[in-house]
ZAGU-614010 format. One line per 8 residues: their letters; for each residue z, y, x of N, C-alpha, C. Coordinates in pm, 1 decimal, always signed. Example, Ala and Ser with C-alpha at 12.3 -4.5 7.8 and 13.67 -1.06 7.14 Angstrom:
BEGIN
as = +780.0,-569.0,+1319.0,+780.0,-450.0,+1230.0,+780.0,-330.0,+1320.0  +708.0,-225.0,+1285.0,+714.0,-106.0,+1367.0,+787.0,+3.0,+1290.0
//
This chain:
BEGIN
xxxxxxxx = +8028.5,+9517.8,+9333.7,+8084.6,+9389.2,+9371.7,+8234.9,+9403.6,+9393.3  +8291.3,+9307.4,+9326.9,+8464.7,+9335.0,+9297.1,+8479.1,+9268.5,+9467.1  +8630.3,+9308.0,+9522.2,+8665.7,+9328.3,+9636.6,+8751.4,+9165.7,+9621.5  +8808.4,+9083.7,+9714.8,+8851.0,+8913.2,+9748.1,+9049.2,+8964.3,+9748.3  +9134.1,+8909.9,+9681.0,+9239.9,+8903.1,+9710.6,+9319.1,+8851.2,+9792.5  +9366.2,+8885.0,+9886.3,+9405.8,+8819.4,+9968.1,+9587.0,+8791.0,+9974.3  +9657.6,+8725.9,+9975.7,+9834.9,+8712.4,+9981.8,+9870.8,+8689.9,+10078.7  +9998.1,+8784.8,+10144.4,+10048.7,+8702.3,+10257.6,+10180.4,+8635.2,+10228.7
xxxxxxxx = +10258.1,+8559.9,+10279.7,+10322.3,+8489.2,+10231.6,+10469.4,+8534.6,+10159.4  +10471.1,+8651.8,+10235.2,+10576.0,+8728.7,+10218.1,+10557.7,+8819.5,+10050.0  +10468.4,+8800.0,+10030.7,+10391.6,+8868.5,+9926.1,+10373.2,+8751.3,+9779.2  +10369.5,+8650.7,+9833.0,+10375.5,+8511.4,+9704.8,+10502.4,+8450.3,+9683.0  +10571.5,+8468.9,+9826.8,+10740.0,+8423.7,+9742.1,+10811.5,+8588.0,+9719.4  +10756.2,+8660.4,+9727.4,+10821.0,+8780.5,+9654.8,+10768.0,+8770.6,+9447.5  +10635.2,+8716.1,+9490.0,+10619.3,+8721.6,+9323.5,+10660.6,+8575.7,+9246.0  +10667.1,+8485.6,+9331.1,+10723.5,+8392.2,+9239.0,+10913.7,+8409.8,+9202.6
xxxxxxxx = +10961.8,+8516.7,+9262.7,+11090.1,+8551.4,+9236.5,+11102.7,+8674.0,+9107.8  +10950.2,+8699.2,+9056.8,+10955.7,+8820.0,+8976.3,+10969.5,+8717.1,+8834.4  +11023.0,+8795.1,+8720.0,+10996.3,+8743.5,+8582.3,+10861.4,+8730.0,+8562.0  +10817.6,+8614.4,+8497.5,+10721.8,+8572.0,+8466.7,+10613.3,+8721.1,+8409.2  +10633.8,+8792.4,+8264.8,+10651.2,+8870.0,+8178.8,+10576.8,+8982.6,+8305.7  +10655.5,+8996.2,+8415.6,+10616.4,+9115.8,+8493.1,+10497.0,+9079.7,+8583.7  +10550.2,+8929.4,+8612.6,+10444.8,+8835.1,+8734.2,+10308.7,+8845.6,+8672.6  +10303.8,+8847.6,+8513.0,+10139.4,+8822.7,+8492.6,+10083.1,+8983.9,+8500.2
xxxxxxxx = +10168.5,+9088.2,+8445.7,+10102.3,+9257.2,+8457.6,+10112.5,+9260.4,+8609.2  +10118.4,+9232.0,+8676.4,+10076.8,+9269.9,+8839.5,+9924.8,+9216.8,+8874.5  +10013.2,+9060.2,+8822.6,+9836.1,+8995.6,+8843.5,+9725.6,+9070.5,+8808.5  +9779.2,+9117.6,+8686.0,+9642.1,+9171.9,+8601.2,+9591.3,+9283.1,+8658.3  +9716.6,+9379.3,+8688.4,+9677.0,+9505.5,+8773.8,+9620.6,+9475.3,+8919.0  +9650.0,+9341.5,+8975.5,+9582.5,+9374.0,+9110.6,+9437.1,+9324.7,+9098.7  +9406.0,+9251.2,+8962.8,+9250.4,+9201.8,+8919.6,+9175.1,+9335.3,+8866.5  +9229.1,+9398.1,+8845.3,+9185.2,+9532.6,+8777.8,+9161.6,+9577.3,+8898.8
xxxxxxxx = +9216.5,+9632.3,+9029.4,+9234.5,+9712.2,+9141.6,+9117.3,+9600.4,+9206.2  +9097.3,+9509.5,+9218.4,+9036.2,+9437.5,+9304.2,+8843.7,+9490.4,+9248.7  +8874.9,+9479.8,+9094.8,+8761.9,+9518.5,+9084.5,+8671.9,+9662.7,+9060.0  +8732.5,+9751.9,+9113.2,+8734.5,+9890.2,+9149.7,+8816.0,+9933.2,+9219.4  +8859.0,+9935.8,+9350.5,+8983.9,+9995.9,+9417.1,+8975.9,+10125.7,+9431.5  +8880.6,+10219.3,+9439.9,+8886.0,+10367.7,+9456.4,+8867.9,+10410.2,+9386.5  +8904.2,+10380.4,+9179.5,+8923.9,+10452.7,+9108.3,+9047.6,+10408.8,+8996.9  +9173.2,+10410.9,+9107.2,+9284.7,+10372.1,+9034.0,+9391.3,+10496.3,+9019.7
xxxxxxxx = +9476.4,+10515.0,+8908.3,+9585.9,+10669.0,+8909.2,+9680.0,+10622.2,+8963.4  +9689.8,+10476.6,+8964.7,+9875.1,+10425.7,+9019.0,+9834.6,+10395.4,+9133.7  +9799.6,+10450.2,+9211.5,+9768.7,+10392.6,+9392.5,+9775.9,+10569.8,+9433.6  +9836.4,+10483.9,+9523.8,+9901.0,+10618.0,+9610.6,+9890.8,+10527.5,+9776.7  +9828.3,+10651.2,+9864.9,+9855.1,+10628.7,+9985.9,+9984.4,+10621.6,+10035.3  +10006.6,+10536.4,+10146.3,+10148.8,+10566.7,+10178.2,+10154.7,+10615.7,+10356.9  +10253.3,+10695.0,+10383.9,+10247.3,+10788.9,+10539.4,+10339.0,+10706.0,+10652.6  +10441.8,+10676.4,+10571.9,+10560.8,+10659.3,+10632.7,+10570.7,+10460.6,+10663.0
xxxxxxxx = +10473.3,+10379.7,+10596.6,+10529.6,+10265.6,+10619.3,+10472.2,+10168.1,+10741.7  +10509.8,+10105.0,+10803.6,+10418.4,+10039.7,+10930.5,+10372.5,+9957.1,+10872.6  +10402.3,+9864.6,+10789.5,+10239.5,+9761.9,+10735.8,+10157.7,+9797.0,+10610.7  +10201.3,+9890.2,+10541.4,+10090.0,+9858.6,+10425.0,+10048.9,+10083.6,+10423.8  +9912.2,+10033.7,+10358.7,+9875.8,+10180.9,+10361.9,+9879.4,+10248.5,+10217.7  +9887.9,+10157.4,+10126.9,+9846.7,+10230.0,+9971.5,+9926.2,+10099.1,+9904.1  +10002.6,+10183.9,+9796.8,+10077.7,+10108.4,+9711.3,+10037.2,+10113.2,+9547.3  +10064.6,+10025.8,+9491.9,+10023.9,+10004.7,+9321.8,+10099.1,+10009.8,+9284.1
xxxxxxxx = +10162.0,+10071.8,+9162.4,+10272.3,+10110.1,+9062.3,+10200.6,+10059.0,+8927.1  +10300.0,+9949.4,+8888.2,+10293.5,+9854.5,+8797.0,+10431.7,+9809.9,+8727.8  +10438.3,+9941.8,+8630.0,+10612.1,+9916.2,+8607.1,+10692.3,+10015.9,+8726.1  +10812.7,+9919.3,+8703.2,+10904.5,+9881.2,+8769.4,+10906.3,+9896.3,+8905.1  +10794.0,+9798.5,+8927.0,+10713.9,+9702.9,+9044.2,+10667.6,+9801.6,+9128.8  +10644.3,+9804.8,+9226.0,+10538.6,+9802.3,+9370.1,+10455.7,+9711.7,+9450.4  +10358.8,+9747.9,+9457.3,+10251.6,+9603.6,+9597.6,+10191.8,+9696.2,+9682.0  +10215.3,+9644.5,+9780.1,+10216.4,+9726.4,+9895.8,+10103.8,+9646.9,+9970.8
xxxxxxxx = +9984.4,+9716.4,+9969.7,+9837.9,+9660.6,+10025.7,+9779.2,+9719.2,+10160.7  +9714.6,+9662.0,+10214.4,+9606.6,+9709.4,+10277.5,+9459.7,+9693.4,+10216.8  +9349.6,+9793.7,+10236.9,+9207.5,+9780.5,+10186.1,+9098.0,+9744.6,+10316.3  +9030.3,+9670.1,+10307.4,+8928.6,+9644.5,+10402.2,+8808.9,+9644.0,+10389.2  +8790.7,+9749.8,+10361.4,+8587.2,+9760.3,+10337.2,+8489.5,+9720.9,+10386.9  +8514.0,+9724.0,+10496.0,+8406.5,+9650.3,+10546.3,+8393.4,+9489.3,+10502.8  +8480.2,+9447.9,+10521.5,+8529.0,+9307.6,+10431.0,+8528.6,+9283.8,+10345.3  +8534.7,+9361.2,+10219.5,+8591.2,+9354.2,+10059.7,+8667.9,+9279.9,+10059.5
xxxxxxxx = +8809.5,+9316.3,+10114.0,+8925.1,+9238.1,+10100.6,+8998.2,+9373.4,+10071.7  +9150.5,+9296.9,+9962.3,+9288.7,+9376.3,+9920.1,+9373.7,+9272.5,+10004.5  +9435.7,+9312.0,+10117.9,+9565.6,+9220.4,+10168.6,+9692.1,+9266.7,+10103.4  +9709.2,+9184.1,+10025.1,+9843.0,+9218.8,+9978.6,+9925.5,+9169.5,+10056.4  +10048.7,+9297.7,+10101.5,+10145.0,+9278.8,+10168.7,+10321.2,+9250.5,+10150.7  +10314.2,+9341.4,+10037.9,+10427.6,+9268.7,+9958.3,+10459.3,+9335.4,+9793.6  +10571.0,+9288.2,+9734.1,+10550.6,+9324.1,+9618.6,+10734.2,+9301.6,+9590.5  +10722.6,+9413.7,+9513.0,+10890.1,+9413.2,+9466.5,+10968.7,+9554.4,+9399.1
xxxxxxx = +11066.1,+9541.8,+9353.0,+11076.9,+9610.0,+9256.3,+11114.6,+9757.2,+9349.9  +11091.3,+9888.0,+9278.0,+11093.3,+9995.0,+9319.8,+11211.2,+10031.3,+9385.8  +11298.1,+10011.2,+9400.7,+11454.2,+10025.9,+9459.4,+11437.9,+9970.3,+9575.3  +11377.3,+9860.1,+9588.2,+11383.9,+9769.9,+9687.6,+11270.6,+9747.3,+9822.7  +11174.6,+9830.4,+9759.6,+11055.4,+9742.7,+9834.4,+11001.7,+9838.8,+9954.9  +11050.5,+9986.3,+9979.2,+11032.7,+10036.1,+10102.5,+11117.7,+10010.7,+10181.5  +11213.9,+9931.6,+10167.1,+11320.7,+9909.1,+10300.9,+11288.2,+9836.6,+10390.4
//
């Protein structure tokens, strides 16, 4: 059973600021991740950040999630280009 997407807001006006072109390969990658999350190569835990625990590498790009199993929820927390998006 594929896992519920969830956006926070900070996370939907970050992607409506992305190029279209990039906006739909995220989508696609976080529909892909949603429907298997523990067998992805571009997810990486993360140590160092206070809101999100595991990030998706898509491009360029980063989305910076939380997973909730017990829930079958992906909270996506934010999303933005690699230069930018651990600050």
């Amino acid at each position: 059973m594929a896992y519920q997407l969830s956006f926070s807001d900070k996370a939907l006006k970050s992607l409506k600021r992305i190029p279209r072109s990039d906006n739909e390969r995220i989508i696609a990658a976080l529909e892909e991740l949603a429907k298997d999350p523990d067998s992805k190569p571009n997810v990486k835990r993360l140590n160092n950040h206070a809101e999100a625990i595991f990030r998706l590498r898509v491009g360029n790009y980063r989305v910076l999630y939380d997973k909730y199993d017990a829930l079958r929820i992906i909270a996506v927390i934010d999303v933005g280009h690699r230069k930018d998006i651990y600050e």
